[in-house]
C-alpha positions as CSV (number, residue, x, y, z in Angstrom):
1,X,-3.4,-30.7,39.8
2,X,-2.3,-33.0,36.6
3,X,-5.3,-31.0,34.9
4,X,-3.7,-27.7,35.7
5,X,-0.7,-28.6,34.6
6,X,-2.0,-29.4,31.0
7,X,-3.9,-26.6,31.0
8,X,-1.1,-24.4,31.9
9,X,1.2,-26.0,29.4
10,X,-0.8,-26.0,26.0
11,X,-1.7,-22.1,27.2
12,X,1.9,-21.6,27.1
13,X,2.7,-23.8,23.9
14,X,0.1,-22.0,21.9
15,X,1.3,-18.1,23.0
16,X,4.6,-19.0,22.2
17,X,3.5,-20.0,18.2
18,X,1.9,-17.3,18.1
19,X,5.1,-15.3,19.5
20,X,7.1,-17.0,16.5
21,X,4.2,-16.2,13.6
22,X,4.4,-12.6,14.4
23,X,8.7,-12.3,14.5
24,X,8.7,-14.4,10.9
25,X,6.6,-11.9,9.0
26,X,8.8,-9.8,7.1
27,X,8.3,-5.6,6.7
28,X,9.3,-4.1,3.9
29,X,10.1,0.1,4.7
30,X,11.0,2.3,1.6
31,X,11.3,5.5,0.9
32,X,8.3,5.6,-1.1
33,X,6.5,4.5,1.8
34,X,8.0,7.1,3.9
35,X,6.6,9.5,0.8
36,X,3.4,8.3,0.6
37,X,2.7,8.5,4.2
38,X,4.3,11.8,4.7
39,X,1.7,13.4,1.8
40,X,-1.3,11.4,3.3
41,X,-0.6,13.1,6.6
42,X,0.5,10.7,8.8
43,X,1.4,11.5,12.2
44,X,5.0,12.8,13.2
45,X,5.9,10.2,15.9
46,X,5.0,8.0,13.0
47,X,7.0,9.1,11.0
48,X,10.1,9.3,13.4
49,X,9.1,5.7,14.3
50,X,9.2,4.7,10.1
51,X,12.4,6.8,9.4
52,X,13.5,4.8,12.3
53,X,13.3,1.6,10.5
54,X,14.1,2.7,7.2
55,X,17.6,3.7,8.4
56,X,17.4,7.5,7.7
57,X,14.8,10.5,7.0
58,X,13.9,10.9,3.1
59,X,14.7,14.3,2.0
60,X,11.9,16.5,0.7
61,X,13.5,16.7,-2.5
62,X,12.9,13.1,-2.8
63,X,9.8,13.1,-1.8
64,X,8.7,15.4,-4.0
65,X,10.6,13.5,-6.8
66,X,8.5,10.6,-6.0
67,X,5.5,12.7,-6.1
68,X,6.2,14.2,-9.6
69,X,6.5,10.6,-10.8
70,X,3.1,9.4,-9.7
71,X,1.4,12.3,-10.6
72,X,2.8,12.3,-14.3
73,X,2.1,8.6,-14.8
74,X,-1.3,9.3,-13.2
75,X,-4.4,9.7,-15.8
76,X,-5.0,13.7,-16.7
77,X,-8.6,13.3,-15.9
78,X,-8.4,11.3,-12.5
79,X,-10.0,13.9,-10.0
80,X,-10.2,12.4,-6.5
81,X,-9.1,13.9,-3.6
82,X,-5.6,12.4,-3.4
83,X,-5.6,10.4,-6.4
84,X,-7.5,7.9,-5.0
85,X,-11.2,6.7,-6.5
86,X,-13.8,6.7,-3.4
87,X,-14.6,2.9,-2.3
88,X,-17.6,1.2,-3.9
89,X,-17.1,4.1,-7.0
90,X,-16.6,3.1,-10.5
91,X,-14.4,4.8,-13.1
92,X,-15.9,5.1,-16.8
93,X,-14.1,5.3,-19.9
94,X,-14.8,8.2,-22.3
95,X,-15.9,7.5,-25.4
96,X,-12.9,7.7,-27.3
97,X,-11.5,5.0,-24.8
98,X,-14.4,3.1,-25.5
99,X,-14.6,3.9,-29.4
100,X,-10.3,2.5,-29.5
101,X,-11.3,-0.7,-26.9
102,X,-14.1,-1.4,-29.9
103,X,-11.6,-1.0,-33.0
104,X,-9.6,-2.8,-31.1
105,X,-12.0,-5.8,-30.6
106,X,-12.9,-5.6,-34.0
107,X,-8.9,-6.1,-35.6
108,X,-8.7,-8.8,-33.6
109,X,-11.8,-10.6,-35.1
110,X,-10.4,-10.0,-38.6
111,X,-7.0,-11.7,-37.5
């Protein structure tokens, strides 16, 4: 019975740290968030459920805003699919990046 009883209790005193980890971890929601998941194609109840905890709905406007934003600060010759590089893949430099990284290393030798 007094076995039980500790068993019971330590159970219960380690669910309820864990309970307290999880509430003290802070989510951030913003509206570019909301963007970026909206043009990824997230789910609608999703995005109910985020627009939910962000307070209101972001206009497409401003989504679109956003979008023009990251697509003009976004390399000319990135092509992926969604502006993302594929995992494990490399991006090279093209030989005038390379030629200016070189002129570069080589003003800073005269210095």
């Amino acid at each position: 019975m007094k076995k039980s009883l500790i068993i019971l209790l330590a159970a219960g005193a380690l669910t309820s740290n864990i309970a307290f980890a999880e509430e003290s971890e802070e989510v951030v929601y913003s509206t570019e968030g909301y963007c970026l998941l909206s043009n990824e194609g997230a789910s609608d109840e999703y995005l109910r459920a985020y627009a939910k905890k962000l307070g209101a709905k972001p206009t497409n406007s401003v989504c679109s805003s956003f979008k023009k934003i990251v697509e003009e600060s976004r390399p000319r010759e990135w092509d992926y699919p969604a502006g993302r590089a594929y995992p494990g893949s490399v991006i090279k430099l093209s030989p005038s990046q390379v030629a200016l990284l070189k002129s570069l290393k080589k003003k800073d030798g005269q210095m």
